[in-house]
N, C-alpha and C positions, 0 to 999 in steps of 0.2 A: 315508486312514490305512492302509489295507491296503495299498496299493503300496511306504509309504513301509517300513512295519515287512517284505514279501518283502523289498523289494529288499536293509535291513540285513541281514536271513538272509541274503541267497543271497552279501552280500560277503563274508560271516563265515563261510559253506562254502567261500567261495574262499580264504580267508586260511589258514584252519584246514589244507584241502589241500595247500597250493605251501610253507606257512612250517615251514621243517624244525628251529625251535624247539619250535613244536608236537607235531609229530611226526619227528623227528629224520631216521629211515631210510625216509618217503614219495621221495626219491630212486632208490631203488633197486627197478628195476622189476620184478630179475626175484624178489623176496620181501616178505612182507610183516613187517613190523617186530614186537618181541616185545612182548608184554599190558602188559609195565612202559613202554615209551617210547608209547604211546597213552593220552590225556588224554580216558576216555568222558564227562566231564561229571558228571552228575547225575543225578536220578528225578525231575526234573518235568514230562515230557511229561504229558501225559492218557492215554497208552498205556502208560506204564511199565510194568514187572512184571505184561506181561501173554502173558511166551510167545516173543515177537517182537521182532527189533531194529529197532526204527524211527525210527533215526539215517539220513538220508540218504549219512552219507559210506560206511557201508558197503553191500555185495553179496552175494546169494549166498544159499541157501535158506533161510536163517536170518531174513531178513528181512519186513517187512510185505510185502503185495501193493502196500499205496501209499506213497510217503516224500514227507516234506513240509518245506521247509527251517523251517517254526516247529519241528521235534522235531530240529535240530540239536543233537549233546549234551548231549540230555537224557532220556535212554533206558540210562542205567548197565550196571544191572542185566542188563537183557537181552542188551544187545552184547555186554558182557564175555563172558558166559556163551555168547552164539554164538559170540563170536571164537576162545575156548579150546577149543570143541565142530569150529571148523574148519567150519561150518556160514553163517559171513560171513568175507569179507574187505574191506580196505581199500580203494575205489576209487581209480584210479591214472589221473587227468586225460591224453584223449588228447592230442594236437597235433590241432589243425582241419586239413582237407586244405584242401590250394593251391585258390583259387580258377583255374576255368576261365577261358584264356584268350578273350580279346575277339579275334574274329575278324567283319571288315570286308569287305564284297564290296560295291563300286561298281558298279551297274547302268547302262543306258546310260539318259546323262539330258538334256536339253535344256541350253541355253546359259544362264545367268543373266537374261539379256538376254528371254527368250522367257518367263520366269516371273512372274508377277504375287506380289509378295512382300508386298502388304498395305500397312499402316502400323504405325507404334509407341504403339497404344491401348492395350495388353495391359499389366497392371499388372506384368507381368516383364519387360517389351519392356528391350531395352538391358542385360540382364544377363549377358553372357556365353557364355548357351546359346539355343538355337532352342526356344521353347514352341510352335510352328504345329504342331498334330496331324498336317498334309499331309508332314511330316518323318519320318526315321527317321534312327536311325545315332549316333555315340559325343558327337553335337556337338549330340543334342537333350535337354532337362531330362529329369530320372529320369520326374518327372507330366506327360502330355501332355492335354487337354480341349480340347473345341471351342468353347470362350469364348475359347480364342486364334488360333481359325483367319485368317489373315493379320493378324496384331495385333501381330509379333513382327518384321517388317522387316529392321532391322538386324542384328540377331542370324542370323538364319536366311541374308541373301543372303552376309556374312561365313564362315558356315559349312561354305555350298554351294559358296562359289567356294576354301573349304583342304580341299573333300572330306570334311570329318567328317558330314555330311549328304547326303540324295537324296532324290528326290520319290516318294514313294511314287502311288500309280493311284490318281486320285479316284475315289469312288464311283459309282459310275453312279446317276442317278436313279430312286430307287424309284417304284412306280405309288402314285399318291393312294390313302389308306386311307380306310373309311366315315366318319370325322370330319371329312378332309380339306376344304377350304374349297374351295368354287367359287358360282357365280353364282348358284346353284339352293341352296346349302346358309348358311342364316342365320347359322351361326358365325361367319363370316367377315368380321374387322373391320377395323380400323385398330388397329396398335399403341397409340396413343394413346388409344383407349377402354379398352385392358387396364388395370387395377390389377392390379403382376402383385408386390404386399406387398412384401417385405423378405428377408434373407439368414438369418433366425432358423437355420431349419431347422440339424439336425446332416448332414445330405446337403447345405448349399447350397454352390455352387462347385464341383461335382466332374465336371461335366461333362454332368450328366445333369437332365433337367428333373424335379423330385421332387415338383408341383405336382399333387393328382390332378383338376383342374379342365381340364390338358390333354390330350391323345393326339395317337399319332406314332411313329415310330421313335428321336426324341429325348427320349424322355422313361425314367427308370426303368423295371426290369422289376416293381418292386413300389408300386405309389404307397397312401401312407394320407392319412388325414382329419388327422392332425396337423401334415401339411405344406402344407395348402392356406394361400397367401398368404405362403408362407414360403421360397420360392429363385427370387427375382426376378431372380439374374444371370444363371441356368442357364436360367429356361424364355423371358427374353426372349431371349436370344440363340438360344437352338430355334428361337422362333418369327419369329425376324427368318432365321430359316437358311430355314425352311417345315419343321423336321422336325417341330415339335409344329402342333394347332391346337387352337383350345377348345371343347372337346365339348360336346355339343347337349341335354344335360340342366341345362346350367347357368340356361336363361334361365325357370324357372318362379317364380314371382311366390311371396315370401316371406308367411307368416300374418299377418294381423294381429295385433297384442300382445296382444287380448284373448282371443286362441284362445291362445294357447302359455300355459301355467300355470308360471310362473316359479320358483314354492316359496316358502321362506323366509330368511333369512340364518342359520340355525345352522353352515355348513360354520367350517371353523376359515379358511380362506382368506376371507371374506366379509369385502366391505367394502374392499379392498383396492387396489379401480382395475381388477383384471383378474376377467374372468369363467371360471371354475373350474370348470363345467357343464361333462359331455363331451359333452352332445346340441350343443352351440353348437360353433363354427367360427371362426376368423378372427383377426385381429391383436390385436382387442382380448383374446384367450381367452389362457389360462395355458397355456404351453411343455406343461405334463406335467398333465392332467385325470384325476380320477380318479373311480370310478364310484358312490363314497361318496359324493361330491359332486354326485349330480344331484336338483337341486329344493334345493338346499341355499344358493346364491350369488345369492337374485333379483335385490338392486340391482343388482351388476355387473354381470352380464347384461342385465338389463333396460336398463341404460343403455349398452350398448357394442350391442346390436340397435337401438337407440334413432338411433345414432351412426353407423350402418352399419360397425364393427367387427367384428360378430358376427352369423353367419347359424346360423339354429337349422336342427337339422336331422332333427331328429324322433326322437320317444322310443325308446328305447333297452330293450332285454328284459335280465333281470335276468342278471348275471356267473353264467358256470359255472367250475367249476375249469380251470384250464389246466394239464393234465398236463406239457405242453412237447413235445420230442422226443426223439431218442436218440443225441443228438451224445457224450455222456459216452462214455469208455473202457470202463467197465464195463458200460455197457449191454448191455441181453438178456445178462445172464451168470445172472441167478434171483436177484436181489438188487435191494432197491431201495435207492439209492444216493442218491436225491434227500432234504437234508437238512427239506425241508418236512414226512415224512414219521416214523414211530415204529414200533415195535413189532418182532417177533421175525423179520420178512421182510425187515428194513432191515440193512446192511452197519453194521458195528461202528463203520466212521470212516467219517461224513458230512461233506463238504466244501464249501463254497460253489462251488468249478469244477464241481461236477456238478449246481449247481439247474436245475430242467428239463431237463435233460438223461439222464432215466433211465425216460420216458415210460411203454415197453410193459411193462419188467418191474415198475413202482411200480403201474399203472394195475390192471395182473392182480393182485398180491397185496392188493392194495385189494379187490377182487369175491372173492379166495379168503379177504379177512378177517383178512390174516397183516399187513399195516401198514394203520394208519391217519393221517388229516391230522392236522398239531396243528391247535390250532384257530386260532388267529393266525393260516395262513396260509389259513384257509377265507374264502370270500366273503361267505358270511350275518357272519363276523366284525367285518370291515371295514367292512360297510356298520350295523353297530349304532352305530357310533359317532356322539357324542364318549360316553367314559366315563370315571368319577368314578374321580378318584386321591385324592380327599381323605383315603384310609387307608394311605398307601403314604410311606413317609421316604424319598425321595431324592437326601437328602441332600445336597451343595453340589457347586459348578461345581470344585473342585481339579484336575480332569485335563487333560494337556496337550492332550487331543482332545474338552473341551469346545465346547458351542454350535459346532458343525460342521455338524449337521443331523444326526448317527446318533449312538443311544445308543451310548454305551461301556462301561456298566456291565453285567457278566457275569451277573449277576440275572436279567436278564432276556433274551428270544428274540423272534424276529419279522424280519419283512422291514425293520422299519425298526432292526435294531441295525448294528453295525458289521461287518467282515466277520471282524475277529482280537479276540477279548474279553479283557482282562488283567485279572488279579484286584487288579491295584495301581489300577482306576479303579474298583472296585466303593463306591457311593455316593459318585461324584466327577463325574458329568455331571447333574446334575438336570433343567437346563433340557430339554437336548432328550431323555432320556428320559419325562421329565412330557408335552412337547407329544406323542411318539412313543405316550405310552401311553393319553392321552385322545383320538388318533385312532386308535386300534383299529392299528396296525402293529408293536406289541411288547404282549407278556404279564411278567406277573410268573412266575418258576420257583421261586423258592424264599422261603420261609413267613416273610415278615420284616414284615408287615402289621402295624399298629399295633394 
């Protein structure tokens, strides 16, 4: 929902800009057009009349520190008021510079003839372009991975004998790392003993083995426990290369059932076929686990370890906050800017681009006492759950972003609402707000309880 409702904005800054209906004299670049042919809109931003023109199409002192195309023409008051003060003007769309030309140098390269070009296995083989990573040059695909290393045959000898390709220097052989497989190291197997799962993974196919079951120079620089079993095309072809192998911690002898203390079925996920525990591991476990849910999902669980599905992996210490980092623009500026956050140390417009993202100055004013957490997005919160909405109206499914999976109704806050709230869906999502607010991932804000 939120990509669909930017992306309307950002068309509608762009129409608003180029359409000289709209604004008649945006043409003319070396002035800016007078207060009467500029159509500011209205005062329904959330920031209206409050100082600051925070209409993105204008520039200039006059304006917020942030603009956002949801406060497209809807900020009246204010712009007008800068635009006459001379304090904004109207942005004037530049032209994109020419793109850099493509410039080609053919190195000296062996004969066709003397190059081993593979076969046409590669699920792009025959398309046109060369996918063999051993390539370089205007005649190989934008994405190159080593799941196509000599898999692309006809493309690639095509390529090299019209010059849009050259062979780049194979790698030299790295020395065996401590994982490495030899005669003296147990890892070391036959492919065919691997179960190496499925493509689940959001990393699977991209060239990198994202299984953290292997190591090697083929494998991701980050591997987690969520992708174990989960990018079978990347880490077999690693390991048919020799760049991954299977680390030597894998082969300790799982507990018996009667030692791992399963819990009970209260999670909201329970019962469902997938196991929803994050201590468990494996095919049979749910894509995205979460830590409310441990000791919470025993059938599933129990019967996907049962099934060799799921490998437990031992108890887990209770969630601490995750400040995040400081990727945000406003970061380290004495402001916390992260919307998880309240109180008279927090930046006046909080934005969902900056969640986590405002770590050290949110973290300090937190210890100096000037913001606090709401509490929806504390951990002791989440993990309370499920809780009783038996007093809370709302209200029916009308909204077009209905059963989506994210509350839409503006009522309410939390990680699990939507990312743009509109007041035309407030008591128009029931279902997934009801499910959202009996697992502890949205609060009620305002006093409408029965």
């Amino acid at each position: 929902m939120r990509t669909f409702r930017h992306v309307l904005a950002g068309s509608l800054l762009g129409l608003v800009l180029i359409n000289g209906t709209a604004v008649p004299s945006l043409a003319q670049s070396s002035q800016n057009p007078g207060v009467t042919d500029i159509d500011f809109g209205d005062d329904s931003s959330d920031w209206a009349k409050d100082g600051e023109c925070d209409d993105p199409r204008f520039e200039g002192p006059g304006t917020a520190d942030e603009l956002v195309d949801a406060d497209l023409m809807k900020d009246a008051t204010d712009c007008r008021a800068a635009y006459e003060a001379g304090t904004v003007t109207l942005r004037v769309p530049a032209d994109p510079p020419p793109p850099p030309p493509v410039v080609f140098t053919p190195l000296d390269q062996p004969d066709a003839d003397a190059i081993d070009f593979g076969d046409d296995s590669s699920e792009w083989a025959r398309d046109g372009e060369c996918d063999d990573p051993r390539f370089t040059g205007p005649g190989t695909a934008a994405e190159l991975v080593e799941a196509d290393r000599m898999k692309d045959a006809t493309d690639c000898r095509a390529a090299f004998e019209a010059g849009t390709v050259t062979l780049i220097e194979e790698k030299e052989a790295e020395p065996p790392n401590e994982g490495a497989a030899t005669p003296q190291n147990p890892v070391s197997r036959s492919i065919d003993d691997i179960e190496f799962g499925d493509d689940s993974s959001e990393w699977a196919r991209d060239g990198e083995c994202d299984d953290p079951r292997f190591t090697g120079p083929g494998t991701a620089a980050e591997l987690v426990e969520a992708d174990r079993m989960k990018d079978a095309t990347d880490c077999r072809a690693a390991f048919e290369a020799g760049t991954v192998t299977l680390r030597d911690e894998e082969t300790e002898a799982q507990p018996p059932l009667s030692a791992i203390d399963f819990g009970d079925d209260s999670s909201h996920w329970a019962r469902d076929g997938e196991c929803d525990d994050p201590r468990f591991t494996g095919p049979g476990v749910a894509g995205t686990t979460l830590d409310e849910d441990i000791k919470r999902d025993a059938t599933d669980c129990r019967a996907a370890v049962e099934a060799g599905t799921a490998t437990y992996t031992g108890e887990r210490e209770a969630a601490e906050f995750d400040f995040g980092s400081d990727f945000s623009r406003w970061a380290n500026d004495g402001e916390c800017d992260d919307l998880r956050f309240e109180g008279p140390g927090t930046n006046k417009k909080l934005l969902a681009e900056d969640l986590m993202g405002d770590a050290t100055d949110c973290r300090t004013l937190l210890e100096e006492g000037k913001v606090s957490i709401r509490l929806v997005y504390t951990p002791e919160y989440a993990a309370g759950a499920p809780y009783d909405s038996s007093g809370i109206d709302f209200g029916d499914n009308s909204s077009s972003y209905s059963n989506d999976g994210e509350c839409d109704d503006p009522r309410f806050e939390g990680p699990g609402t939507a990312t743009t709230l509109l007041d035309s869906d407030r008591l128009a999502d029931a279902d997934d707000c009801r499910e959202a607010y009996e697992a502890g991932t949205v609060v009620l804000i305002e006093s409408e309880r029965d």
